[in-house]
PDB file of N, CA, C, O and CB in Angstrom:
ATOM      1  N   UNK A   1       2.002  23.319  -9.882  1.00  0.00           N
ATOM      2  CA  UNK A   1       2.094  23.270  -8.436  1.00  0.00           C
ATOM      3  C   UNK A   1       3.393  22.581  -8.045  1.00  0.00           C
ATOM      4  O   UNK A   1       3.735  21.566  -8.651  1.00  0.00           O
ATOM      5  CB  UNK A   1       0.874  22.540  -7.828  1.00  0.00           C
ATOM      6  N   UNK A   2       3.750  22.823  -7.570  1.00  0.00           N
ATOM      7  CA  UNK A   2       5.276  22.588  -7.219  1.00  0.00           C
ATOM      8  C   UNK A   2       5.045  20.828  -5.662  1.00  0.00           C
ATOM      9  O   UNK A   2       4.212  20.171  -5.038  1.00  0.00           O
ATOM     10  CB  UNK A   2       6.123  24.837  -6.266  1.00  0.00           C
ATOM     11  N   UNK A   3       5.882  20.931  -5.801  1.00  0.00           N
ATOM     12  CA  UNK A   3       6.070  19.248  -4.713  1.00  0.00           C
ATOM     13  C   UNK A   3       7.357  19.646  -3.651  1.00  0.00           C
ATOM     14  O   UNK A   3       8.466  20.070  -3.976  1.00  0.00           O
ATOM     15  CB  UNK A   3       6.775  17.377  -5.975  1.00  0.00           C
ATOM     16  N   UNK A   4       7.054  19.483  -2.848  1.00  0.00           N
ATOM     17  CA  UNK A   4       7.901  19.686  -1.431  1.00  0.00           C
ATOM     18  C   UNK A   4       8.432  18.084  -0.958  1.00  0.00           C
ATOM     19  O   UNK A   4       7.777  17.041  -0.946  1.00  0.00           O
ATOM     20  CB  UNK A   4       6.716  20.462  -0.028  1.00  0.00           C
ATOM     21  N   UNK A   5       9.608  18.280  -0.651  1.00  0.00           N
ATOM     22  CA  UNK A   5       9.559  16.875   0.408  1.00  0.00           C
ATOM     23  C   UNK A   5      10.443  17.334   1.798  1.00  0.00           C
ATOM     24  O   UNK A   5      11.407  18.098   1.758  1.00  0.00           O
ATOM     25  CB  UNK A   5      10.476  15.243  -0.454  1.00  0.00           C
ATOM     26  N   UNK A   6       9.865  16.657   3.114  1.00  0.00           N
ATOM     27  CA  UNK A   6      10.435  16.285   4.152  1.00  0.00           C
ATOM     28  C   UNK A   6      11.290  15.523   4.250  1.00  0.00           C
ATOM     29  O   UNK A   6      11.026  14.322   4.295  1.00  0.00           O
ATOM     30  CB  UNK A   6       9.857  16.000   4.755  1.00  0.00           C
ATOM     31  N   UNK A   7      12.722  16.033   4.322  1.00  0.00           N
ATOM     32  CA  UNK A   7      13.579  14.897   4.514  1.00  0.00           C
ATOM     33  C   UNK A   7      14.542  15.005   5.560  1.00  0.00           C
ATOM     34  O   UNK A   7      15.341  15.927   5.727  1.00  0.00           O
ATOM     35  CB  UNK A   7      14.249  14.608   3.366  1.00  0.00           C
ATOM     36  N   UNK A   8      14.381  13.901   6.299  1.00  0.00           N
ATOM     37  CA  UNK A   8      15.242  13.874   7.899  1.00  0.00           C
ATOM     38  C   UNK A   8      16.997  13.906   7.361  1.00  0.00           C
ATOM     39  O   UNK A   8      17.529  13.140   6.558  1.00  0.00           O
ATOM     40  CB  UNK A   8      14.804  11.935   9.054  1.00  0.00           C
ATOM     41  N   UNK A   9      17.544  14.916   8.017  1.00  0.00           N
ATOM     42  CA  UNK A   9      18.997  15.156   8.484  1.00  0.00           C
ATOM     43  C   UNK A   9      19.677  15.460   9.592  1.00  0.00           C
ATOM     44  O   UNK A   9      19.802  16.479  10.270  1.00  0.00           O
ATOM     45  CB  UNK A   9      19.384  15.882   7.989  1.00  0.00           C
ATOM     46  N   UNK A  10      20.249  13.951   9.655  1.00  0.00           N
ATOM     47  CA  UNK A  10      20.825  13.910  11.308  1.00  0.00           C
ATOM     48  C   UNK A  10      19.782  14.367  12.338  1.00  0.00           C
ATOM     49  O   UNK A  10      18.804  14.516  11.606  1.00  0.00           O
ATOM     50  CB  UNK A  10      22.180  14.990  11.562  1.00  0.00           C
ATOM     51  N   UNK A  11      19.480  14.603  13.266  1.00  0.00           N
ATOM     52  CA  UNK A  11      18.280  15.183  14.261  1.00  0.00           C
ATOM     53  C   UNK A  11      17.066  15.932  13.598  1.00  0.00           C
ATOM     54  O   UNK A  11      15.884  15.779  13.906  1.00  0.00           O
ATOM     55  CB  UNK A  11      18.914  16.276  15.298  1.00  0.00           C
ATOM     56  N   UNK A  12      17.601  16.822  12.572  1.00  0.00           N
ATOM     57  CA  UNK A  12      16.351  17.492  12.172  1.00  0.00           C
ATOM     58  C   UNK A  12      15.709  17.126  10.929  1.00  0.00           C
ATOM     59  O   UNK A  12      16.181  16.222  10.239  1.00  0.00           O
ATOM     60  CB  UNK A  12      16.559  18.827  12.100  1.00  0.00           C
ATOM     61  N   UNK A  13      14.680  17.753  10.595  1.00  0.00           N
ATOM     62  CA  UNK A  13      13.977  17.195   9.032  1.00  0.00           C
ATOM     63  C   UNK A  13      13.925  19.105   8.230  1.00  0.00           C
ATOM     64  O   UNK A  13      13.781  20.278   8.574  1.00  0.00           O
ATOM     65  CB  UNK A  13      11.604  16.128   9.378  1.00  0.00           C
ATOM     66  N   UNK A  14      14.125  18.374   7.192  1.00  0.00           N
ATOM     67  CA  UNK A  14      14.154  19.532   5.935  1.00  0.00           C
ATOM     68  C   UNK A  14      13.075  19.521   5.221  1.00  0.00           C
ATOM     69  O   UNK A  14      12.418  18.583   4.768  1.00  0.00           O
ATOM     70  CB  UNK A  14      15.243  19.393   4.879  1.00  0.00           C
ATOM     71  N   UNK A  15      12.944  20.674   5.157  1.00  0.00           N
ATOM     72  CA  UNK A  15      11.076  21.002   4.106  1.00  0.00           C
ATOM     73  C   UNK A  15      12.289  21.463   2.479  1.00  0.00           C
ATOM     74  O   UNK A  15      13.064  22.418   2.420  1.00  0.00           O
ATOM     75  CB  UNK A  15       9.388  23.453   5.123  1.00  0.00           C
ATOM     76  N   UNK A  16      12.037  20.419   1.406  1.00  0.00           N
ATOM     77  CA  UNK A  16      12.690  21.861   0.429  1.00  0.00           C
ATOM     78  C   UNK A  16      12.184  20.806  -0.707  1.00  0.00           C
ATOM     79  O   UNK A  16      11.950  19.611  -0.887  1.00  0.00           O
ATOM     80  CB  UNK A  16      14.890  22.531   0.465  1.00  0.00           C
ATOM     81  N   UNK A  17      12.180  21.957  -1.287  1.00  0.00           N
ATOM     82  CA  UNK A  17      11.345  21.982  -3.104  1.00  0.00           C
ATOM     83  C   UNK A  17      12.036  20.617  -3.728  1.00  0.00           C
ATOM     84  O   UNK A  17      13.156  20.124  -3.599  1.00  0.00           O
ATOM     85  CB  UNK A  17      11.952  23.770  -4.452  1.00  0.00           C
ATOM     86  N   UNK A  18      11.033  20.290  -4.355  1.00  0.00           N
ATOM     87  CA  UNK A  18      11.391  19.386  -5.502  1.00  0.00           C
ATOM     88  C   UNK A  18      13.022  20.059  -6.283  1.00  0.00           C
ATOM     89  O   UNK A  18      13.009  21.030  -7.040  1.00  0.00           O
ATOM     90  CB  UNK A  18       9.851  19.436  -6.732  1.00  0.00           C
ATOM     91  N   UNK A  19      13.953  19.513  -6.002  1.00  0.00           N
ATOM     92  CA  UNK A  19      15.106  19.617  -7.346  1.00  0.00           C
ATOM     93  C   UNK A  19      14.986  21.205  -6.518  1.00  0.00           C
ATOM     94  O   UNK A  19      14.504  22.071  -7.247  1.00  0.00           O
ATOM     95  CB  UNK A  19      14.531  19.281  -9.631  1.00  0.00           C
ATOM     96  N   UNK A  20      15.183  21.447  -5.783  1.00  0.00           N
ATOM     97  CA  UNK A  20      15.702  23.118  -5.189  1.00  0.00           C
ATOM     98  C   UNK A  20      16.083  22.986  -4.172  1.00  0.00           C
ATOM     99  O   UNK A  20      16.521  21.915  -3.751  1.00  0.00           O
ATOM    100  CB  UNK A  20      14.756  24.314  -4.990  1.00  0.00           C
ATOM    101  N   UNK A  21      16.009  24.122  -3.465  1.00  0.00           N
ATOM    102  CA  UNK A  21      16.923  24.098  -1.823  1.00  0.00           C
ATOM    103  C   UNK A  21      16.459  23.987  -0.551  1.00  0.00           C
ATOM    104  O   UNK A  21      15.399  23.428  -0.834  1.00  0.00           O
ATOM    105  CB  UNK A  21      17.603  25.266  -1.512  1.00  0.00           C
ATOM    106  N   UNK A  22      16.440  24.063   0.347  1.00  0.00           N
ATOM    107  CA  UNK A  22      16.246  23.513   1.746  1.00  0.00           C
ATOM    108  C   UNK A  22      15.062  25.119   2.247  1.00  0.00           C
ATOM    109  O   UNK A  22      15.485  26.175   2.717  1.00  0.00           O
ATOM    110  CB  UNK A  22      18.244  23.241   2.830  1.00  0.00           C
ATOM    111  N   UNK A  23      13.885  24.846   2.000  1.00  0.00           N
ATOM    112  CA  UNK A  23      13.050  26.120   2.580  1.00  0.00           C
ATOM    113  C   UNK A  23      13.225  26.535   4.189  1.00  0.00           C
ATOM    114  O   UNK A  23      13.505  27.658   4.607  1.00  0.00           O
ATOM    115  CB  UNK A  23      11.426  25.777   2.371  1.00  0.00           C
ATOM    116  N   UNK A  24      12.992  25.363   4.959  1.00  0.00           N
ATOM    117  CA  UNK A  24      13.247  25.713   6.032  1.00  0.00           C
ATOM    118  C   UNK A  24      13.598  24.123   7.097  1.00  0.00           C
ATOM    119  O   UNK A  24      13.110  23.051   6.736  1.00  0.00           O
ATOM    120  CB  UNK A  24      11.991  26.711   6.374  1.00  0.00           C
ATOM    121  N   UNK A  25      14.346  24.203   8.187  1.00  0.00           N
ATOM    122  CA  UNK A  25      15.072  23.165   9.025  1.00  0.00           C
ATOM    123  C   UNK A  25      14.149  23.347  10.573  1.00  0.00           C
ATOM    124  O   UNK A  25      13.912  24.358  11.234  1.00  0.00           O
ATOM    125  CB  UNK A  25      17.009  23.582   9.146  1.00  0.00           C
ATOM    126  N   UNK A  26      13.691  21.584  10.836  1.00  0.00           N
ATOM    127  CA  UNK A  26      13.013  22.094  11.834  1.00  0.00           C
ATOM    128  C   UNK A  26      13.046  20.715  12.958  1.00  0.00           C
ATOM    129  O   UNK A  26      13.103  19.628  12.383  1.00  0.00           O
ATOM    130  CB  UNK A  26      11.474  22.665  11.257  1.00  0.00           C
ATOM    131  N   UNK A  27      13.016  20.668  14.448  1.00  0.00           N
ATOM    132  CA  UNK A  27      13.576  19.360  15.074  1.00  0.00           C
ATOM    133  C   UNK A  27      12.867  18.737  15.403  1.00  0.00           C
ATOM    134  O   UNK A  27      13.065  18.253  16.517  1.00  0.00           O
ATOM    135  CB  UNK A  27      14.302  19.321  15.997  1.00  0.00           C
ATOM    136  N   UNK A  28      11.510  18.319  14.616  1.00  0.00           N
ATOM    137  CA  UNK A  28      10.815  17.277  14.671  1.00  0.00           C
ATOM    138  C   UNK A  28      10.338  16.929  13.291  1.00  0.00           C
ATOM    139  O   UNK A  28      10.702  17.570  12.305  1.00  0.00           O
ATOM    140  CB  UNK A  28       9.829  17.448  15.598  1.00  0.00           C
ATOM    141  N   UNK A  29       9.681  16.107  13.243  1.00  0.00           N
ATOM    142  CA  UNK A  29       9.060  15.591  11.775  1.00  0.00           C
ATOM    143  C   UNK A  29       7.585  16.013  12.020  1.00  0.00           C
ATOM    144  O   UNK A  29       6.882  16.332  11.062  1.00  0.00           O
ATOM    145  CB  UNK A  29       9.219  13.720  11.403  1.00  0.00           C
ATOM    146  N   UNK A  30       7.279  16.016  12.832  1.00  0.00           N
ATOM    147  CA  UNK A  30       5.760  16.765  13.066  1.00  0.00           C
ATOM    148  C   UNK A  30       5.809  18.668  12.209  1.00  0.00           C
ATOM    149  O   UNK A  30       5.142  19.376  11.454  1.00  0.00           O
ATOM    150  CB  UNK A  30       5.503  16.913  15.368  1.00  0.00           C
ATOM    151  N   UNK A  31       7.109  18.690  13.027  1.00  0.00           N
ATOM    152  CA  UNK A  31       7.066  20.502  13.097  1.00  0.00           C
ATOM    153  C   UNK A  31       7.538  20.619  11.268  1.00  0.00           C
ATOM    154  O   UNK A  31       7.566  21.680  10.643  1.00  0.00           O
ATOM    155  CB  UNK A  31       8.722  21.495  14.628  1.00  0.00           C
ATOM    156  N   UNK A  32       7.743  19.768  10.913  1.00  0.00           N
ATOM    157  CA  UNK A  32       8.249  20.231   9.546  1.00  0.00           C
ATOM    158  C   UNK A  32       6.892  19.533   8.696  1.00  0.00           C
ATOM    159  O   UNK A  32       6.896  20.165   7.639  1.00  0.00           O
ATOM    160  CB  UNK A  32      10.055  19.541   9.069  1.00  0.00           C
ATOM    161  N   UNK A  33       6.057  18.818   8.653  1.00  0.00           N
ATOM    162  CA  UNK A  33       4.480  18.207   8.115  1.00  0.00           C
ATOM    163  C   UNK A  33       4.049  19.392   8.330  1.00  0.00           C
ATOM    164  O   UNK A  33       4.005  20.108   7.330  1.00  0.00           O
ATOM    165  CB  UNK A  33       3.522  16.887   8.936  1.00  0.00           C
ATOM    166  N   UNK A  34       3.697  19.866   9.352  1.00  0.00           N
ATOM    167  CA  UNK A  34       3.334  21.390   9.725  1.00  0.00           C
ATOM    168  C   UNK A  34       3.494  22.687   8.685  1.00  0.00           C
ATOM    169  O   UNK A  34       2.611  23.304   8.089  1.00  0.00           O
ATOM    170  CB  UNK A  34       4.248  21.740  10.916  1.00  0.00           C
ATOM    171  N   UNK A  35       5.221  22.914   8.683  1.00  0.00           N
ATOM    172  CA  UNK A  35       5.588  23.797   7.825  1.00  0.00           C
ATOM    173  C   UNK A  35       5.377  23.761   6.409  1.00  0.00           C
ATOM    174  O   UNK A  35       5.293  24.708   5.627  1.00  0.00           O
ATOM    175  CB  UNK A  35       6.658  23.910   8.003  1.00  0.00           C
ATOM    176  N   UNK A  36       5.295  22.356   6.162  1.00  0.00           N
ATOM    177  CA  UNK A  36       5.166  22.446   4.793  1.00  0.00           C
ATOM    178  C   UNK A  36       3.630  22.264   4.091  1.00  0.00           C
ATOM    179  O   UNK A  36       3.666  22.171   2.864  1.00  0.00           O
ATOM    180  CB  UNK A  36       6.105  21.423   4.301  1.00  0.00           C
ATOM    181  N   UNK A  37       2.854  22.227   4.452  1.00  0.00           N
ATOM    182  CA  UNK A  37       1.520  22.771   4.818  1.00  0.00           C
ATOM    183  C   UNK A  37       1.124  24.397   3.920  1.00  0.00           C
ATOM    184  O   UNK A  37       0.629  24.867   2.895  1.00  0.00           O
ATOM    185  CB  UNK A  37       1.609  22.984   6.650  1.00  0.00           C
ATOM    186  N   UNK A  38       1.878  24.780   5.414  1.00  0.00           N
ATOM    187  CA  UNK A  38       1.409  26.342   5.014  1.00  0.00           C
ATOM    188  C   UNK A  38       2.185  26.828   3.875  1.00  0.00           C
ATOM    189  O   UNK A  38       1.631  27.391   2.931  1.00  0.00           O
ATOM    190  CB  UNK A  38       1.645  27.458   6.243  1.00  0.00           C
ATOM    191  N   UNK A  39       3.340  26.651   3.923  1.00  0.00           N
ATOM    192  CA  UNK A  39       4.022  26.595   2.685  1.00  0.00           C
ATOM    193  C   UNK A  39       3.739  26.519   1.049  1.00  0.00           C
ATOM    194  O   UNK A  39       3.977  27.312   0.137  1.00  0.00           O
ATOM    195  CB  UNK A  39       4.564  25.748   2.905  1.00  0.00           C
ATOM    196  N   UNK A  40       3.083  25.124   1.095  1.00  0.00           N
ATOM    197  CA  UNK A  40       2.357  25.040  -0.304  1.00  0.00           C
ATOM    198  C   UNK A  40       1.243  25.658  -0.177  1.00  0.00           C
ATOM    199  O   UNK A  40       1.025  26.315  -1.195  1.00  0.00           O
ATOM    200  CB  UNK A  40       2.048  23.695  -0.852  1.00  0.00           C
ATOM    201  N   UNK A  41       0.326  25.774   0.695  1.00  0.00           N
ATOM    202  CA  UNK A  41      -0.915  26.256   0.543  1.00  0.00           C
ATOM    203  C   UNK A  41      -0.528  27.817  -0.239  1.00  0.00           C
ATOM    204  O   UNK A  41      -0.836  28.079  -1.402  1.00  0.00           O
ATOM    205  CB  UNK A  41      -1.749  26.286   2.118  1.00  0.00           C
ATOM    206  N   UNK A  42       0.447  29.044   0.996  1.00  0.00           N
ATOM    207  CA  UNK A  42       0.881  30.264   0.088  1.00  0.00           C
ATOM    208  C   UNK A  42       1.752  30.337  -1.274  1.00  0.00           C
ATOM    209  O   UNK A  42       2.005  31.390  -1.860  1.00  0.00           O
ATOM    210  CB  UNK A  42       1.586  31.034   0.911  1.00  0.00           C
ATOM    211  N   UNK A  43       2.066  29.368  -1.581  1.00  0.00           N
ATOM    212  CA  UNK A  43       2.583  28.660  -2.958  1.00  0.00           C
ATOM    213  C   UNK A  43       1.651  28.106  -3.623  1.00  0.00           C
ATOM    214  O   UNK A  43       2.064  27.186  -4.329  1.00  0.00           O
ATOM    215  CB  UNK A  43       3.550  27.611  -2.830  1.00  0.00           C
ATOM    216  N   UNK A  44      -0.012  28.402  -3.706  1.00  0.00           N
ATOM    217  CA  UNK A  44      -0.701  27.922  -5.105  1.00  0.00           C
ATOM    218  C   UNK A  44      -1.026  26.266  -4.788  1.00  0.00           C
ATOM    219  O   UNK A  44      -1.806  25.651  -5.515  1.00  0.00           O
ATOM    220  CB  UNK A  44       0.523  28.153  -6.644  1.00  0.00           C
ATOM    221  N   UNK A  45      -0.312  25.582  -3.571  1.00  0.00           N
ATOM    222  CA  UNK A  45      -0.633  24.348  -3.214  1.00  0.00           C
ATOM    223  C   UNK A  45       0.311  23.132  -4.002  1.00  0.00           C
ATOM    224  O   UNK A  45       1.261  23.621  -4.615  1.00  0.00           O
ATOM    225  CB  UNK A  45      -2.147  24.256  -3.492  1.00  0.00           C
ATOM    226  N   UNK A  46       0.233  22.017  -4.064  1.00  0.00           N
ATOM    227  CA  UNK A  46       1.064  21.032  -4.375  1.00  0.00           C
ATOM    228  C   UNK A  46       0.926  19.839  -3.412  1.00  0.00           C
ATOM    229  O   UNK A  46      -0.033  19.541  -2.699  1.00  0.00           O
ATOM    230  CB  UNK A  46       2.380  21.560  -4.416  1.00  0.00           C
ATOM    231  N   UNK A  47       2.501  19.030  -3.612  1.00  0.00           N
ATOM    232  CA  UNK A  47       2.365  17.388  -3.160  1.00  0.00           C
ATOM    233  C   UNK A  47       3.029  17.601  -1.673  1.00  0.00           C
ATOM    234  O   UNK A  47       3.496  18.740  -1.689  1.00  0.00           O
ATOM    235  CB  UNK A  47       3.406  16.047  -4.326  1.00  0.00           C
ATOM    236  N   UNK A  48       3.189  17.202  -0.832  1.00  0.00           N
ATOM    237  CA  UNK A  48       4.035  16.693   0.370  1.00  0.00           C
ATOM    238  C   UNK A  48       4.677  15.322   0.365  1.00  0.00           C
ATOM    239  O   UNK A  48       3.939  14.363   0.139  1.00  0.00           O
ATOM    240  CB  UNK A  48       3.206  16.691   1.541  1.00  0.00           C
ATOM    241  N   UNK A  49       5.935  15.122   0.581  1.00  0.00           N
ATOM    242  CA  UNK A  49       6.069  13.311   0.502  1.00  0.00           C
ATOM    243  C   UNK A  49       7.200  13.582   1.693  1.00  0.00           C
ATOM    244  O   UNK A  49       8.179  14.301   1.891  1.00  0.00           O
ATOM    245  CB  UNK A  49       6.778  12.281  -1.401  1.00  0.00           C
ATOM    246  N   UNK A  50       6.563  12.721   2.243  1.00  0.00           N
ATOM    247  CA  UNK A  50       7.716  12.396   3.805  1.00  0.00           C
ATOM    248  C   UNK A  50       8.622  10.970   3.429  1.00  0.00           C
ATOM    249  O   UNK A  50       8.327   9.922   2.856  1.00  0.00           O
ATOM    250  CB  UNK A  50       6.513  11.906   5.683  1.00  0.00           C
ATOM    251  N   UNK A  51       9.719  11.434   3.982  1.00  0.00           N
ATOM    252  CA  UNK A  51      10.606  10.672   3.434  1.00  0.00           C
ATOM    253  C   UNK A  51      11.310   9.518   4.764  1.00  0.00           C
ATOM    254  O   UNK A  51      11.110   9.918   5.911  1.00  0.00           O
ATOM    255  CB  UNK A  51      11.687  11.775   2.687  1.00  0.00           C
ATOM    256  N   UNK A  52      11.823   8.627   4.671  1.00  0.00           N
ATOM    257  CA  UNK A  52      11.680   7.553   6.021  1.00  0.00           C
ATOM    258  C   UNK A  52      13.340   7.597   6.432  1.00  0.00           C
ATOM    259  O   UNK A  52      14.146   7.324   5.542  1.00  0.00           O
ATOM    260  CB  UNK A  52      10.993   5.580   5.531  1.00  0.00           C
ATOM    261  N   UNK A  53      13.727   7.871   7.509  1.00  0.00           N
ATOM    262  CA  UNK A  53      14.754   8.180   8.370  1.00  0.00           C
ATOM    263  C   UNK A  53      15.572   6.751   7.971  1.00  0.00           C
ATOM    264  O   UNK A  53      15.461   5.702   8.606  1.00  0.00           O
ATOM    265  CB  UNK A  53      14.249   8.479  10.077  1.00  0.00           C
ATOM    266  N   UNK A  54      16.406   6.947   6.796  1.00  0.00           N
ATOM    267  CA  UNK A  54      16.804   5.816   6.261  1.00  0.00           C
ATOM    268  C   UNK A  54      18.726   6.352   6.290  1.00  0.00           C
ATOM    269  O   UNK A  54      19.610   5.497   6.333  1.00  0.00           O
ATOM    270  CB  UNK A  54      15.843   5.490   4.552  1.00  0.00           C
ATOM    271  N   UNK A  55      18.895   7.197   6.271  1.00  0.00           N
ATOM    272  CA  UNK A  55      20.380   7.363   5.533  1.00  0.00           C
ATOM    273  C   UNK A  55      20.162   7.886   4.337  1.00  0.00           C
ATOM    274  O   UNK A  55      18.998   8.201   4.086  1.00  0.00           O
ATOM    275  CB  UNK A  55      21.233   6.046   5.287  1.00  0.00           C
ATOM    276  N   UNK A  56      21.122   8.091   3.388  1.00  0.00           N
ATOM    277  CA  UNK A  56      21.754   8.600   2.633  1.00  0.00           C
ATOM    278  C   UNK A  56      20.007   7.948   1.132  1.00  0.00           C
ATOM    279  O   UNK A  56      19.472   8.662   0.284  1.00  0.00           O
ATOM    280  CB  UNK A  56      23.790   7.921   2.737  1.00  0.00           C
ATOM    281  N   UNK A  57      19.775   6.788   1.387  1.00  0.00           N
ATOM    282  CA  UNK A  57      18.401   6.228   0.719  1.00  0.00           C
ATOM    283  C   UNK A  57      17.233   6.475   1.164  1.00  0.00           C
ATOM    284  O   UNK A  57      16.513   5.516   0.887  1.00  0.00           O
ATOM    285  CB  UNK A  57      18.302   4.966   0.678  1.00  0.00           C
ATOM    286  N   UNK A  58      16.588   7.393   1.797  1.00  0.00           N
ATOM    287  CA  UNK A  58      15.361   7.379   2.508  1.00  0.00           C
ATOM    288  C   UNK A  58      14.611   7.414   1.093  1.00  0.00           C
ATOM    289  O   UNK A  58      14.826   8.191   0.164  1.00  0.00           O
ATOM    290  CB  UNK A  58      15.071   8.674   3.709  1.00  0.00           C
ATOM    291  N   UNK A  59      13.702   6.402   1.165  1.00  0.00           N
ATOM    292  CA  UNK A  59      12.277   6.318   0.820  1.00  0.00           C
ATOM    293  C   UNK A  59      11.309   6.759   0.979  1.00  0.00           C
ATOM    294  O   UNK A  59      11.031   6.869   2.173  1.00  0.00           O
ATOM    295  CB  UNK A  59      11.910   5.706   0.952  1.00  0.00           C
ATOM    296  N   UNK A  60      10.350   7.211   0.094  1.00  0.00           N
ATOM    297  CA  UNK A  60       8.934   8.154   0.273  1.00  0.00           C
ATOM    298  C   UNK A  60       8.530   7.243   1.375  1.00  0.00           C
ATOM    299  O   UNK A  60       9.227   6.260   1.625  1.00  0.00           O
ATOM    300  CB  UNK A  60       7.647   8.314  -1.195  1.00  0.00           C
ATOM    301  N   UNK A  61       7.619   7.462   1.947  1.00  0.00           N
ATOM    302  CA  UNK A  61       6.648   7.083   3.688  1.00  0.00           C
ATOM    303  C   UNK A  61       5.712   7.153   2.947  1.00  0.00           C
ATOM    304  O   UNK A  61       5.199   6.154   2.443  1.00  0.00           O
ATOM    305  CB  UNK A  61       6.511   8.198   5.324  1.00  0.00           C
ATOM    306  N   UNK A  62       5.316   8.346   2.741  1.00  0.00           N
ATOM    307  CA  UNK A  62       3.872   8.765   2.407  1.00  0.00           C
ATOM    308  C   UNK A  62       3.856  10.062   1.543  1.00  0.00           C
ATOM    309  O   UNK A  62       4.865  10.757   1.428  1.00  0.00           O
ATOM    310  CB  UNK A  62       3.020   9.027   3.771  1.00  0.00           C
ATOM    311  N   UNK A  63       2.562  10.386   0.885  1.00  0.00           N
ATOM    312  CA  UNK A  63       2.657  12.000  -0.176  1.00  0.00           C
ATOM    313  C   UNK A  63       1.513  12.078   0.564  1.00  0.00           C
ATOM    314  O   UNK A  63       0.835  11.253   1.176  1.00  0.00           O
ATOM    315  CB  UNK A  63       2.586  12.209  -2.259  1.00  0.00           C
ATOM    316  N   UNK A  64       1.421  13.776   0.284  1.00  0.00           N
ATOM    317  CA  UNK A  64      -0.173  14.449   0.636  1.00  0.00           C
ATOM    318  C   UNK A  64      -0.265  15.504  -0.351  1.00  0.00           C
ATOM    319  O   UNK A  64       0.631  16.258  -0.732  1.00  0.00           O
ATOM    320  CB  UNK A  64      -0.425  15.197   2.315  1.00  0.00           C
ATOM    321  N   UNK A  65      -1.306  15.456  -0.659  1.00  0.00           N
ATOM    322  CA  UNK A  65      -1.773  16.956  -1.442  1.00  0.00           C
ATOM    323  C   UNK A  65      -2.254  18.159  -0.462  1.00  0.00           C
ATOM    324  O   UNK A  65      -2.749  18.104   0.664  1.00  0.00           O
ATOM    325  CB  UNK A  65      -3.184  16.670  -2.510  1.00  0.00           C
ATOM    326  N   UNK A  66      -2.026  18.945  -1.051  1.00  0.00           N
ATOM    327  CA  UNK A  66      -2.158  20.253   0.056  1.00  0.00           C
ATOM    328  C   UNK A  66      -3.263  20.901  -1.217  1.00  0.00           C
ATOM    329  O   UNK A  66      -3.812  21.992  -1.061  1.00  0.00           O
ATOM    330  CB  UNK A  66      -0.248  21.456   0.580  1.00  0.00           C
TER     331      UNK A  66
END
């Protein structure tokens, strides 16, 4: 099962794969918890980890299993 993370850039937050690329860009942190949701669920399911509006170091917040 693969692991997603949310990670805030400049205004918006990024949904993208563990060690891969940016799935999709979205302008809230709600709207991207959201996306990445459905995401893993049609992907066989996996981790979520939101990452904390830090700079260039953001830190996990929190994980979820989907």
């Amino acid at each position: 099962m693969p692991d997603d993370h949310i990670i805030p850039d400049g205004e918006h937050w990024n949904v993208k794969e563990e060690n891969g690329s940016v799935v999709s860009t979205h302008d809230s942190q709600a709207a991207a918890e959201t996306a990445v949701k459905g995401w893993l669920r049609s992907n066989g399911g996996g981790k979520s980890f939101t990452h904390r509006n830090e700079g260039e170091c953001s830190r996990v917040r929190n994980g979820e299993a989907v």
